[in-house]
PyMOL Python script that loads the backbone (N, CA, C, O; Angstrom):
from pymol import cmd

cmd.read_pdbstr("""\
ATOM      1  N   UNK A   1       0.824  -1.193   0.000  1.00  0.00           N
ATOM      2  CA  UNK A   1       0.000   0.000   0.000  1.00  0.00           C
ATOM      3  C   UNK A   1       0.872   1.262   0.000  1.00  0.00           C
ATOM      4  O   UNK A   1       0.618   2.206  -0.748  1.00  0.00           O
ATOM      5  N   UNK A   2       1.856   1.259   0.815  1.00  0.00           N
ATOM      6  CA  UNK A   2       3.143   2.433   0.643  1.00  0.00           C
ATOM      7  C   UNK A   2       3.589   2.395  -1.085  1.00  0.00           C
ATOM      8  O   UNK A   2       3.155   3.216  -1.892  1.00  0.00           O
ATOM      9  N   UNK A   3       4.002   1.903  -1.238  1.00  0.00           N
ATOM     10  CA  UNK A   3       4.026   1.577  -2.576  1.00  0.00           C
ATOM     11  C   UNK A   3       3.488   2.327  -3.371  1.00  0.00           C
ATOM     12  O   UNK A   3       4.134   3.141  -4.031  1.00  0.00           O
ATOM     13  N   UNK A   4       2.159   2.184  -3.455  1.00  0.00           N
ATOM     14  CA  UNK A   4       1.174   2.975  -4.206  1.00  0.00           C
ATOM     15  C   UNK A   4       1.225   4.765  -4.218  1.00  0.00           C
ATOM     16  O   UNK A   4       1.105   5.677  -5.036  1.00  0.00           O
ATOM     17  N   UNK A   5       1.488   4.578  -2.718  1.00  0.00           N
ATOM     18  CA  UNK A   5       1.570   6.430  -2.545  1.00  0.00           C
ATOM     19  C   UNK A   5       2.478   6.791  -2.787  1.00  0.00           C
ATOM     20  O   UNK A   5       2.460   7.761  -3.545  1.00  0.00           O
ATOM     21  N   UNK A   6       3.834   6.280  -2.331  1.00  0.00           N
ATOM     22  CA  UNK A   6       4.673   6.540  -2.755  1.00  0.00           C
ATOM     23  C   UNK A   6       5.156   7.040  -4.534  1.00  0.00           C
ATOM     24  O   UNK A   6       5.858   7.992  -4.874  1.00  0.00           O
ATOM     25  N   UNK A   7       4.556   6.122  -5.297  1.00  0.00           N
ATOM     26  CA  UNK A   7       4.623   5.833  -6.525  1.00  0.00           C
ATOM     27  C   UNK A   7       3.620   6.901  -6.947  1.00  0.00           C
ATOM     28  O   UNK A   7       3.722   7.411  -8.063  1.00  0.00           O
ATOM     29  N   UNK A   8       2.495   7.318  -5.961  1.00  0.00           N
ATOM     30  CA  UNK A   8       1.274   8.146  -7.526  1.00  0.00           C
ATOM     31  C   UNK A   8       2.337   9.547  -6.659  1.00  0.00           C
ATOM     32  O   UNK A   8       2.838  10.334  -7.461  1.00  0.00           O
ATOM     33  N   UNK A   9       2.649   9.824  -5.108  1.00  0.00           N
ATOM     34  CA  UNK A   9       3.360  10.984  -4.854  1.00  0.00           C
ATOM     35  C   UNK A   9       4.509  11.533  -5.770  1.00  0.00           C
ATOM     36  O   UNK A   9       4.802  12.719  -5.920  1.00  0.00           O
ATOM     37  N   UNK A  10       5.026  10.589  -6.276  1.00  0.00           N
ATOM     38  CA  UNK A  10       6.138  10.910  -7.324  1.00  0.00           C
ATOM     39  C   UNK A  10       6.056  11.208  -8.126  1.00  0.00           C
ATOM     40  O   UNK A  10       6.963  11.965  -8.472  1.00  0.00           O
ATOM     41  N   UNK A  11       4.946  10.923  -9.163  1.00  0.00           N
ATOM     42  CA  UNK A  11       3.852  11.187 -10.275  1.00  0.00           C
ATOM     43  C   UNK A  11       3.364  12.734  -9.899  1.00  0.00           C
ATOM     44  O   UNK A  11       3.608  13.691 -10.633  1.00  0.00           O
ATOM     45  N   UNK A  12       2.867  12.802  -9.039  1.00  0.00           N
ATOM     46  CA  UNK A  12       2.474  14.093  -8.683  1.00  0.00           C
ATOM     47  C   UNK A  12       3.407  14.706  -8.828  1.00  0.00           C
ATOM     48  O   UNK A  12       3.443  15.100  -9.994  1.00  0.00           O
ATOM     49  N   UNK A  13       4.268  15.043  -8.246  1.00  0.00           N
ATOM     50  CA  UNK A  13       5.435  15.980  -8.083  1.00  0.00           C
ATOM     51  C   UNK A  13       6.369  15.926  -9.817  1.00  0.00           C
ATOM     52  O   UNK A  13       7.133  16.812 -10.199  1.00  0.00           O
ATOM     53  N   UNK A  14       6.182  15.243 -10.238  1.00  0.00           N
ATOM     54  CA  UNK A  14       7.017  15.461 -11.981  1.00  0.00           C
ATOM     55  C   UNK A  14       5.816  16.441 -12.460  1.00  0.00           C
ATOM     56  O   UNK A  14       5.913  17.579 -12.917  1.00  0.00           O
ATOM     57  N   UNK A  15       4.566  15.600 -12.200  1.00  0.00           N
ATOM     58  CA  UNK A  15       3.655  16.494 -13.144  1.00  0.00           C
ATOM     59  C   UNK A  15       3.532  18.160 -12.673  1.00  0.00           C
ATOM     60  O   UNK A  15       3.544  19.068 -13.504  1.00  0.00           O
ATOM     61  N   UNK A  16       3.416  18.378 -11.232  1.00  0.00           N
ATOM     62  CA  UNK A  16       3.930  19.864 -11.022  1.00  0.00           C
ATOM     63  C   UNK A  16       5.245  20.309 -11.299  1.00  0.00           C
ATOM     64  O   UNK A  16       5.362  21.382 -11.892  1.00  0.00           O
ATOM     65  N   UNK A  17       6.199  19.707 -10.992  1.00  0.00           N
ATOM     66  CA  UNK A  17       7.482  19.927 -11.751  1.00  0.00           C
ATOM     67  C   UNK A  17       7.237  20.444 -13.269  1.00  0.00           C
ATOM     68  O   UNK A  17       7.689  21.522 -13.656  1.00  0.00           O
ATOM     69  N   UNK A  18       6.570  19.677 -13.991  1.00  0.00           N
ATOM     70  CA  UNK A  18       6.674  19.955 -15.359  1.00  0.00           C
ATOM     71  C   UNK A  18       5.455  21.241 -15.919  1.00  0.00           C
ATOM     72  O   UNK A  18       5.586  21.906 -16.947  1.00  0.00           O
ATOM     73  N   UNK A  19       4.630  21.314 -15.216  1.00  0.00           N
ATOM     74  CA  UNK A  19       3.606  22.231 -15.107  1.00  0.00           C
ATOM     75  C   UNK A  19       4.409  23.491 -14.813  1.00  0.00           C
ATOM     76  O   UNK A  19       4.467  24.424 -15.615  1.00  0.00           O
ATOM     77  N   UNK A  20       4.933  23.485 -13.813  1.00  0.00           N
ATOM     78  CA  UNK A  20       5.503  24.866 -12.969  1.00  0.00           C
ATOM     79  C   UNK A  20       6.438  25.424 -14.686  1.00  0.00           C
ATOM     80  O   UNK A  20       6.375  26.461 -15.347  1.00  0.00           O
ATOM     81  N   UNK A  21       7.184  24.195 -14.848  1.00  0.00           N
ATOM     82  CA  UNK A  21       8.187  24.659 -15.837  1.00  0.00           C
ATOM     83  C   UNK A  21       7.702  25.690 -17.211  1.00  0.00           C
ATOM     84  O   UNK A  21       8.099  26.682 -17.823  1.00  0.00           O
ATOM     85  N   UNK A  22       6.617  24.745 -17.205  1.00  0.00           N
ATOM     86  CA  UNK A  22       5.809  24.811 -18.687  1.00  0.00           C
ATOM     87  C   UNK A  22       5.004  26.504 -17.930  1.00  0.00           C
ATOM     88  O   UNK A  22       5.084  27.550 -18.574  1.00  0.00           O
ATOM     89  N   UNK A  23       4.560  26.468 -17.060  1.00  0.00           N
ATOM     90  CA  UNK A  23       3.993  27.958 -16.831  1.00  0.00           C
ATOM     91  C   UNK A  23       5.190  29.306 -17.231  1.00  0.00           C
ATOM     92  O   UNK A  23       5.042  30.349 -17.868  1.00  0.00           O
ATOM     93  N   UNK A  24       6.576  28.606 -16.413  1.00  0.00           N
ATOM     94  CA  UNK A  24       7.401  29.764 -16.452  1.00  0.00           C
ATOM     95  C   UNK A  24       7.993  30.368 -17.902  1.00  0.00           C
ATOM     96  O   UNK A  24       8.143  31.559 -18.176  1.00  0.00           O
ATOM     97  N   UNK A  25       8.257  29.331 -18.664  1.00  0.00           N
ATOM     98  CA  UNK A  25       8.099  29.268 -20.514  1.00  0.00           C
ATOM     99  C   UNK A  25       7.071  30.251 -21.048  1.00  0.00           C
ATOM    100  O   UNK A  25       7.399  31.156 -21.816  1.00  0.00           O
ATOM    101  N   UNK A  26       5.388  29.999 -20.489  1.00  0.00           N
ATOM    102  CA  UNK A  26       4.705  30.852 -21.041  1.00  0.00           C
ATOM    103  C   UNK A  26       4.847  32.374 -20.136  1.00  0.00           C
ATOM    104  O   UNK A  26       4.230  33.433 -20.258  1.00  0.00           O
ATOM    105  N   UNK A  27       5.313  32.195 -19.735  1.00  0.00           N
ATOM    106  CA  UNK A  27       5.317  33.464 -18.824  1.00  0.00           C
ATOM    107  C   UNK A  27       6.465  34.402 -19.564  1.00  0.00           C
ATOM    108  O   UNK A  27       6.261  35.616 -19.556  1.00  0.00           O
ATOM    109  N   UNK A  28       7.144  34.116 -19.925  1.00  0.00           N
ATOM    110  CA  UNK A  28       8.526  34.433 -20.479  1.00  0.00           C
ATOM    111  C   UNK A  28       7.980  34.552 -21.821  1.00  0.00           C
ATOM    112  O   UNK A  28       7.934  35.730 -22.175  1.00  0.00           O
ATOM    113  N   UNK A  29       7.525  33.678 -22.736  1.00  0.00           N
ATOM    114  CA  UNK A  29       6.786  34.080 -24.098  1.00  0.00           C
ATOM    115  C   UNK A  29       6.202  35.178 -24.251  1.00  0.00           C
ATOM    116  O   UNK A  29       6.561  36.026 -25.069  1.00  0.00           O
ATOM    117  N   UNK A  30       4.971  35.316 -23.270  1.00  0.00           N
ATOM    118  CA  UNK A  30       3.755  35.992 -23.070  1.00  0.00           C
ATOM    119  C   UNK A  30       4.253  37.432 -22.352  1.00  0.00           C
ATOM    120  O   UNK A  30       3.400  38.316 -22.435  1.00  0.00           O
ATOM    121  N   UNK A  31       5.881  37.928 -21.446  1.00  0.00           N
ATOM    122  CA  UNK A  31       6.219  38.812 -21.589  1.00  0.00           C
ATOM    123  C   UNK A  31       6.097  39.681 -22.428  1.00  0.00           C
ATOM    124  O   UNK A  31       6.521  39.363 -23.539  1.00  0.00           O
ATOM    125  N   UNK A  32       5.455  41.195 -22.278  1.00  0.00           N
ATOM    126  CA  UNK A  32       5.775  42.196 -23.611  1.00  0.00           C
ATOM    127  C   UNK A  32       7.092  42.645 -23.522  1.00  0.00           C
ATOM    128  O   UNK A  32       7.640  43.068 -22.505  1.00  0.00           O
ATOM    129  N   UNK A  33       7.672  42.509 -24.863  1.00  0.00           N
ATOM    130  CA  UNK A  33       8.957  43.114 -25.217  1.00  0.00           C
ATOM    131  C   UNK A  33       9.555  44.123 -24.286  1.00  0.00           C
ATOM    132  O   UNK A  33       8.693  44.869 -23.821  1.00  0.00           O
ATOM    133  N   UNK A  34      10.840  44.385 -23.851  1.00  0.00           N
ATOM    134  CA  UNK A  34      11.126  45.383 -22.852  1.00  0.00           C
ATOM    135  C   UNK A  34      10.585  45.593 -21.438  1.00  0.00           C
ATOM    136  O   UNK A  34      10.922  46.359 -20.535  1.00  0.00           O
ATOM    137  N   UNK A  35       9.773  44.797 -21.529  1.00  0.00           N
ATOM    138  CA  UNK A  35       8.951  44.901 -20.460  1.00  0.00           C
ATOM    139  C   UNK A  35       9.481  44.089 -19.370  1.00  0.00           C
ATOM    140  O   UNK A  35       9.849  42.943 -19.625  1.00  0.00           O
ATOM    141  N   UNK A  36       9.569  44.578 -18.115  1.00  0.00           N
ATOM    142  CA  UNK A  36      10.197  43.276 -16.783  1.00  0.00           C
ATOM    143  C   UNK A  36       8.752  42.799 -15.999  1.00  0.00           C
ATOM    144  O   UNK A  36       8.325  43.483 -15.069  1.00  0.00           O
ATOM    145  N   UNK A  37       8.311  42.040 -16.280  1.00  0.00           N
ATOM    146  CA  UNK A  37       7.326  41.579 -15.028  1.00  0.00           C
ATOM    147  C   UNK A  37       7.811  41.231 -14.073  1.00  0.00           C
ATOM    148  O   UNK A  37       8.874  40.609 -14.078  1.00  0.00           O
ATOM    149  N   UNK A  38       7.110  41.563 -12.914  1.00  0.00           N
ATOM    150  CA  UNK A  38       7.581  41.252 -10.984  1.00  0.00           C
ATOM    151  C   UNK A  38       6.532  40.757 -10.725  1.00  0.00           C
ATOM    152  O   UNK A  38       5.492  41.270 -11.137  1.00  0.00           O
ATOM    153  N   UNK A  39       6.537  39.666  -9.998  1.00  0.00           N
ATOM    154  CA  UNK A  39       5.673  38.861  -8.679  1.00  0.00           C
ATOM    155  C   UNK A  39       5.025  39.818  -8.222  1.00  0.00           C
ATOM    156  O   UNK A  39       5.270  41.015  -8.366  1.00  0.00           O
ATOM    157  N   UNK A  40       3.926  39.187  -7.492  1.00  0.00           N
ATOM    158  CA  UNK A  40       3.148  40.172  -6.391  1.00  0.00           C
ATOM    159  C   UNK A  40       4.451  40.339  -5.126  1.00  0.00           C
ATOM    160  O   UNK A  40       4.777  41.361  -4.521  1.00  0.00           O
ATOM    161  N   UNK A  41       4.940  39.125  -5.024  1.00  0.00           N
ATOM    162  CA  UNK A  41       5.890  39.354  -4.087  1.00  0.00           C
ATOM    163  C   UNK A  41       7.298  39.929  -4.071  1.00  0.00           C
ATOM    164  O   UNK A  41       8.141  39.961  -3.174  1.00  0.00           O
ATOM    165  N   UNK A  42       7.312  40.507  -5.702  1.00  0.00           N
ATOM    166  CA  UNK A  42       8.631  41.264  -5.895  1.00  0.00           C
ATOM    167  C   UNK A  42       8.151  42.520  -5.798  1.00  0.00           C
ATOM    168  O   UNK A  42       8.934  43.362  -5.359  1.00  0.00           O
ATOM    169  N   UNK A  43       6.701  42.974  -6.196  1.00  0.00           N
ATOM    170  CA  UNK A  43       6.054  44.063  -6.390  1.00  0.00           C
ATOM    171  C   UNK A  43       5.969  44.649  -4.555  1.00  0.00           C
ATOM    172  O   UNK A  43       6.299  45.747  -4.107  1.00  0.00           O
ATOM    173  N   UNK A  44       5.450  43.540  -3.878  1.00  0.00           N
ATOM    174  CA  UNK A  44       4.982  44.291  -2.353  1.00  0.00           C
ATOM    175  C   UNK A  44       6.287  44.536  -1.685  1.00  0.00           C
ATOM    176  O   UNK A  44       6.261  45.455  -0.866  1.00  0.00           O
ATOM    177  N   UNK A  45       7.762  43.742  -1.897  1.00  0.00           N
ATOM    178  CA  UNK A  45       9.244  43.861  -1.480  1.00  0.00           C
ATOM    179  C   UNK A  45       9.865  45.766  -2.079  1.00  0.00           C
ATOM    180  O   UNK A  45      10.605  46.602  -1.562  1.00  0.00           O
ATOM    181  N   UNK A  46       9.111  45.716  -3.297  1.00  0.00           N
ATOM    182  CA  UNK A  46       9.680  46.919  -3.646  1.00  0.00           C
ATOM    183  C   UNK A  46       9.152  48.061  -3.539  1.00  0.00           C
ATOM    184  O   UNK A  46       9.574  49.180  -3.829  1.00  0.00           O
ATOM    185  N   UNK A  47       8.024  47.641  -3.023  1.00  0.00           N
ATOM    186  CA  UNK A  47       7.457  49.214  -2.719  1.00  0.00           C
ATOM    187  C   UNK A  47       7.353  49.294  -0.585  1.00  0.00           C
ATOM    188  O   UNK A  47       7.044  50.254   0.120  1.00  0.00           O
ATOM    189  N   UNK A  48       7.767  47.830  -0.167  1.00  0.00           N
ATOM    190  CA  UNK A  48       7.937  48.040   0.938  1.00  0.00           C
ATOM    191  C   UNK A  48       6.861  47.966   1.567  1.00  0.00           C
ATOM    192  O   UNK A  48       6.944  48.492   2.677  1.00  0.00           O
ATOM    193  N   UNK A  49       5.162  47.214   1.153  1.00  0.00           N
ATOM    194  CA  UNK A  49       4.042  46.914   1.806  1.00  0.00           C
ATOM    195  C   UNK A  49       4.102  45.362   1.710  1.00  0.00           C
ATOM    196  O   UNK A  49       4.897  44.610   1.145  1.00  0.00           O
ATOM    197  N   UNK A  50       2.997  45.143   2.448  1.00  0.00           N
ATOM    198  CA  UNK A  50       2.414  44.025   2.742  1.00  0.00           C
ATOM    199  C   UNK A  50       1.674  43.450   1.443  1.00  0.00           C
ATOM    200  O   UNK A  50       1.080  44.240   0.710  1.00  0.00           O
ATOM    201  N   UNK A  51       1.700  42.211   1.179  1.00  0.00           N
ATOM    202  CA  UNK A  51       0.744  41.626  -0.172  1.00  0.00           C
ATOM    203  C   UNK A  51      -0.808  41.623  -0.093  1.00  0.00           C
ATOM    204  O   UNK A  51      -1.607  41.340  -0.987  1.00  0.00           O
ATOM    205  N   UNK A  52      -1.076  42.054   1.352  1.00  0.00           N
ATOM    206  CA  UNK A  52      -2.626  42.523   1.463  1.00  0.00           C
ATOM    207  C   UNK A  52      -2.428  43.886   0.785  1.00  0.00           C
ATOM    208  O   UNK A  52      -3.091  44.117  -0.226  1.00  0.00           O
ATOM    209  N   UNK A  53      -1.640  44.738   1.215  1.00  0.00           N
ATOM    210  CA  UNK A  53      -1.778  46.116   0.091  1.00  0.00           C
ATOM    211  C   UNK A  53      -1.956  46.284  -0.872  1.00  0.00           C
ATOM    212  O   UNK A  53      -2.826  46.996  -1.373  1.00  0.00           O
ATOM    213  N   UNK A  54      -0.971  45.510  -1.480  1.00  0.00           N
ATOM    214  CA  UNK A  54      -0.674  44.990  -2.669  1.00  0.00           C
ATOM    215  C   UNK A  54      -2.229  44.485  -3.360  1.00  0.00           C
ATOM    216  O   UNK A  54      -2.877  45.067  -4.230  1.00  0.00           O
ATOM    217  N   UNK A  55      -2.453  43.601  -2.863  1.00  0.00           N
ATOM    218  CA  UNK A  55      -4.151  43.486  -3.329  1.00  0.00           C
ATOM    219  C   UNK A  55      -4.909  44.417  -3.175  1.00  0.00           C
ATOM    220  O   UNK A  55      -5.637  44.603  -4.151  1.00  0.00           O
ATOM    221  N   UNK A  56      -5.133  45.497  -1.855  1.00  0.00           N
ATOM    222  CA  UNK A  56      -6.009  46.516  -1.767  1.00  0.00           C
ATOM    223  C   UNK A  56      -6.070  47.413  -3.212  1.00  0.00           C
ATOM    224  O   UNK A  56      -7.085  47.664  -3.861  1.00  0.00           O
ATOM    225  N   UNK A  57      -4.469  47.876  -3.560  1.00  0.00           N
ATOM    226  CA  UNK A  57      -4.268  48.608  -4.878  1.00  0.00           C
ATOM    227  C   UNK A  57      -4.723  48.422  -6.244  1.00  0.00           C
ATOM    228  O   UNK A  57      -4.947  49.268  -7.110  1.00  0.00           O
ATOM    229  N   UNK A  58      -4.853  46.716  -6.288  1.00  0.00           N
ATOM    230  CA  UNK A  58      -5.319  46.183  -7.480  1.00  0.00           C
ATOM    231  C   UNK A  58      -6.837  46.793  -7.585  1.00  0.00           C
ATOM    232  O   UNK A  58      -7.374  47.474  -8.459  1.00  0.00           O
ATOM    233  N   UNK A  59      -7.432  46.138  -6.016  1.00  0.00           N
ATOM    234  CA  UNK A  59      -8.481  46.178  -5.895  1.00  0.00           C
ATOM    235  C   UNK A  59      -9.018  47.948  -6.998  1.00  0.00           C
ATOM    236  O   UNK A  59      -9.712  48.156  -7.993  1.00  0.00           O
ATOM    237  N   UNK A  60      -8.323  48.678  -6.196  1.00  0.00           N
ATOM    238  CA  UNK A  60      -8.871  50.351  -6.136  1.00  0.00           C
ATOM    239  C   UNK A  60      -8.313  50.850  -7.312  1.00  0.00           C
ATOM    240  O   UNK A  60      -8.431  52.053  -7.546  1.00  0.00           O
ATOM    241  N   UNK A  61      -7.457  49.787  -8.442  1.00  0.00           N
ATOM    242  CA  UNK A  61      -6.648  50.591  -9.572  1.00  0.00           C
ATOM    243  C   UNK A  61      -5.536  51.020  -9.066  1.00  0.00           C
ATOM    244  O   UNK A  61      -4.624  51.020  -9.892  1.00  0.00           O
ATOM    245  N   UNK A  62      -5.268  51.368  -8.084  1.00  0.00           N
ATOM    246  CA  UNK A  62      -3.607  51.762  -8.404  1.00  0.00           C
ATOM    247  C   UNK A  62      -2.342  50.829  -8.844  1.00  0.00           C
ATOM    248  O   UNK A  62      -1.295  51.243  -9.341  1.00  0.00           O
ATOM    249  N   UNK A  63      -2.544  50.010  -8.665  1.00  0.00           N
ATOM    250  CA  UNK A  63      -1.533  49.499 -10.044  1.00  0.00           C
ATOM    251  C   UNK A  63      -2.971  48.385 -10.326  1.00  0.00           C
ATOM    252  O   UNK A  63      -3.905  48.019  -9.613  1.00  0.00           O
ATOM    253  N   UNK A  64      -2.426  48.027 -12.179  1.00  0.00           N
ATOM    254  CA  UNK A  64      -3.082  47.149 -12.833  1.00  0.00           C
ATOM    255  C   UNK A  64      -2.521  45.694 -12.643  1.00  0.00           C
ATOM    256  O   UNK A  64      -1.365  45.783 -13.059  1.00  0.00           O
ATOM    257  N   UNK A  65      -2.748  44.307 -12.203  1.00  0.00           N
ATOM    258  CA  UNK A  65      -2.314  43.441 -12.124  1.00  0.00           C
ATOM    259  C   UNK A  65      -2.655  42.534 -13.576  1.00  0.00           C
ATOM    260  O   UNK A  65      -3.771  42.333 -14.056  1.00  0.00           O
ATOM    261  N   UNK A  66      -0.969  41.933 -14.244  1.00  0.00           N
ATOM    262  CA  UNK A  66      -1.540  41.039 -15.233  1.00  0.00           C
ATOM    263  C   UNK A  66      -1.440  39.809 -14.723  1.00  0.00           C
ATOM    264  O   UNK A  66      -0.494  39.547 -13.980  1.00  0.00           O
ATOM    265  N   UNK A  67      -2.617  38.640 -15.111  1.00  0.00           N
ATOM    266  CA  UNK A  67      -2.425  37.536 -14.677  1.00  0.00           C
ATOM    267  C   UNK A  67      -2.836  36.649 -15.706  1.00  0.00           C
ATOM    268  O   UNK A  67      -3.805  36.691 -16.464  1.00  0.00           O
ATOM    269  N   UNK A  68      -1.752  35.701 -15.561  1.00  0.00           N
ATOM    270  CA  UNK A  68      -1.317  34.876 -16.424  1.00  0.00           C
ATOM    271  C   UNK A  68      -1.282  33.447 -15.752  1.00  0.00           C
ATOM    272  O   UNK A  68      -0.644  33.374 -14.702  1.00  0.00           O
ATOM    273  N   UNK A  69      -1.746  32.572 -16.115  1.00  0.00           N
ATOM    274  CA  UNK A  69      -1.453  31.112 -15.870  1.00  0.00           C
ATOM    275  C   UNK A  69      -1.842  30.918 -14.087  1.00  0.00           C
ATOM    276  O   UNK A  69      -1.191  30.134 -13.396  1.00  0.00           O
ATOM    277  N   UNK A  70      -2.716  31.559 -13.651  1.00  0.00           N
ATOM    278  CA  UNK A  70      -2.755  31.689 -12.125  1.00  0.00           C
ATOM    279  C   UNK A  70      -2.470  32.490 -11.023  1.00  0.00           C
ATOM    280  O   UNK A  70      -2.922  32.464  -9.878  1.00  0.00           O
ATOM    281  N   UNK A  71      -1.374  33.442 -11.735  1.00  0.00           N
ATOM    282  CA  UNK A  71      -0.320  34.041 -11.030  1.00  0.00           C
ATOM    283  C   UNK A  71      -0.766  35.696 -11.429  1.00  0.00           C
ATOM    284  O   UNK A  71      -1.269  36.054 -12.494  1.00  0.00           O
ATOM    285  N   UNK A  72      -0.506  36.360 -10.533  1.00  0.00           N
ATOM    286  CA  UNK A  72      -0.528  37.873 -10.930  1.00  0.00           C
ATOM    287  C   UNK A  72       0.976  38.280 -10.853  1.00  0.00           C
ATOM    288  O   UNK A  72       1.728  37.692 -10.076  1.00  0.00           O
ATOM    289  N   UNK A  73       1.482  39.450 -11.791  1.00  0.00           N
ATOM    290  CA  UNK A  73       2.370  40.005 -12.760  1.00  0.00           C
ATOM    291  C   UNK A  73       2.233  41.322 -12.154  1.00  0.00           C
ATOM    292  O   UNK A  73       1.212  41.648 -11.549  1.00  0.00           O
ATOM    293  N   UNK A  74       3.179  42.038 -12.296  1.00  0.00           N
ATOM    294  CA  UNK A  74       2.866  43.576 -12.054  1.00  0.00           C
ATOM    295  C   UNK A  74       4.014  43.835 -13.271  1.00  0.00           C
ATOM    296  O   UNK A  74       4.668  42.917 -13.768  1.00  0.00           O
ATOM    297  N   UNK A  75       4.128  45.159 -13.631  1.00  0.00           N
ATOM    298  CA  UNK A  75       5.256  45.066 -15.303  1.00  0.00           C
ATOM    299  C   UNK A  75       6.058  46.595 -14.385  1.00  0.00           C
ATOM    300  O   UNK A  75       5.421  47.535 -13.909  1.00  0.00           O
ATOM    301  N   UNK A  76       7.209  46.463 -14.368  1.00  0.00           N
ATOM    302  CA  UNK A  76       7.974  47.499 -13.780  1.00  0.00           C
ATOM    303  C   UNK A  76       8.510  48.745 -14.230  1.00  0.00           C
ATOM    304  O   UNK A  76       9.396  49.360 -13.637  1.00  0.00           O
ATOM    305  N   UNK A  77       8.013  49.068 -15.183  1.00  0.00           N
ATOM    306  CA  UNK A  77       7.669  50.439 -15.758  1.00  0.00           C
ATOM    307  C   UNK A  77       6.392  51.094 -15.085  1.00  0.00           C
ATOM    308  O   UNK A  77       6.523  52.154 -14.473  1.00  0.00           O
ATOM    309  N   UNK A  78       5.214  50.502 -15.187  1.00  0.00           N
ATOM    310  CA  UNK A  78       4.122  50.930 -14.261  1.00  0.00           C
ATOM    311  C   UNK A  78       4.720  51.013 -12.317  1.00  0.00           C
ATOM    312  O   UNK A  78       4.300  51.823 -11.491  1.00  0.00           O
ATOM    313  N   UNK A  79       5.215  50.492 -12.200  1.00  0.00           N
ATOM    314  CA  UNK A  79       5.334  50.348 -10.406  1.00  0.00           C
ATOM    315  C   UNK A  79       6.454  52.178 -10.879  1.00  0.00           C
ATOM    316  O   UNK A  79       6.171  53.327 -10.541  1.00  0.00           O
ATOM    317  N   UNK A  80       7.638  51.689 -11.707  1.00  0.00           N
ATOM    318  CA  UNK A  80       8.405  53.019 -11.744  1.00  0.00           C
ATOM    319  C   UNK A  80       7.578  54.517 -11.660  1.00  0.00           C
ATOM    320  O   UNK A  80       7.818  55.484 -10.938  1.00  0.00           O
ATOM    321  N   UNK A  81       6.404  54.300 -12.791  1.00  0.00           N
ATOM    322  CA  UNK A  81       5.727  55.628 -13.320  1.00  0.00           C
ATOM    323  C   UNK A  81       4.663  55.655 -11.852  1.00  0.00           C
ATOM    324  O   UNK A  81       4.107  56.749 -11.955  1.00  0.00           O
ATOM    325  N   UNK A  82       4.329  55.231 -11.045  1.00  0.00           N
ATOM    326  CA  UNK A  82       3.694  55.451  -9.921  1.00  0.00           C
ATOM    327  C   UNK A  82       4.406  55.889  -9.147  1.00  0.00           C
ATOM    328  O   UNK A  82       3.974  56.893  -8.581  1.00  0.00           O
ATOM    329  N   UNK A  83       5.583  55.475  -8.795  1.00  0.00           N
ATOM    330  CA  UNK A  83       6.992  56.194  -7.747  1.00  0.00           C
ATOM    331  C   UNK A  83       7.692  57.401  -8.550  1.00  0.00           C
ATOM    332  O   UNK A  83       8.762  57.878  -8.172  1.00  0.00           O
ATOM    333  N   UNK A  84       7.177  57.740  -9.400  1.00  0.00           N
ATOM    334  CA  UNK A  84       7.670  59.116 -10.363  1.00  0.00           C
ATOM    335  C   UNK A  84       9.668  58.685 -10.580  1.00  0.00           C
ATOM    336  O   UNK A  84      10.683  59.354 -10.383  1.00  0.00           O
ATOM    337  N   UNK A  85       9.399  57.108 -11.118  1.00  0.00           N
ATOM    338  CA  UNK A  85      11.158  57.308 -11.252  1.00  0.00           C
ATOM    339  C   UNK A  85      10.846  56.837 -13.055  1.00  0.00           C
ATOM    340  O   UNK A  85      11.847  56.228 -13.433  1.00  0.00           O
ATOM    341  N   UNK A  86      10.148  56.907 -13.822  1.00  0.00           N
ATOM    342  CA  UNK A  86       9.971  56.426 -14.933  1.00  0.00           C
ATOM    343  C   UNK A  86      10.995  57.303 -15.931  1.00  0.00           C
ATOM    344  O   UNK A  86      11.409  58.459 -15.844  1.00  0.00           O
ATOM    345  N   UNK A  87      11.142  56.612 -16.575  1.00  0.00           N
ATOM    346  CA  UNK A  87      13.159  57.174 -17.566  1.00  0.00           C
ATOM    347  C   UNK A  87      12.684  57.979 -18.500  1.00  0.00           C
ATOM    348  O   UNK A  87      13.452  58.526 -19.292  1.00  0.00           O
TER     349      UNK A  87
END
""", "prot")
cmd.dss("prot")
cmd.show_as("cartoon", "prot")
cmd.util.cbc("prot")
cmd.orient("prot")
């Protein structure tokens, strides 16, 4: 019976393994040109809030969140042009 779990647990874990991979591929495709996308959690590190904020903002528009494959995106030209450091 270990056996079994053992064996479908391992199965599991390639198939997220290979999922995760296959997301980060489209994520990287599906990038716009020039463009850097950040995590919610690179996004709330750099502006120095909490990832509840971070959601409040989406919520209210202040920044636009892209989401892709599950995951929300923030693109770092927008986080710049909100902190008035845009080039």
């Amino acid at each position: 019976m270990d056996y079994f779990k053992e064996f479908f647990k391992k199965i599991e874990d390639l198939i997220d393994d290979k999922l995760n991979q296959f997301e980060c591929k489209l994520a990287e495709m599906y990038k716009p040109e020039g463009k850097d996308l950040m995590t919610r959690k690179e996004t709330a590190e750099y502006f120095g809030v909490s990832l509840g904020t971070l959601n409040n903002w989406a919520k209210s528009g202040v920044l636009v969140p892209i989401e892709f494959g599950g995951r929300v995106y923030y693109t770092r030209d927008e986080i710049q042009a909100k902190l008035g450091l845009a080039s």
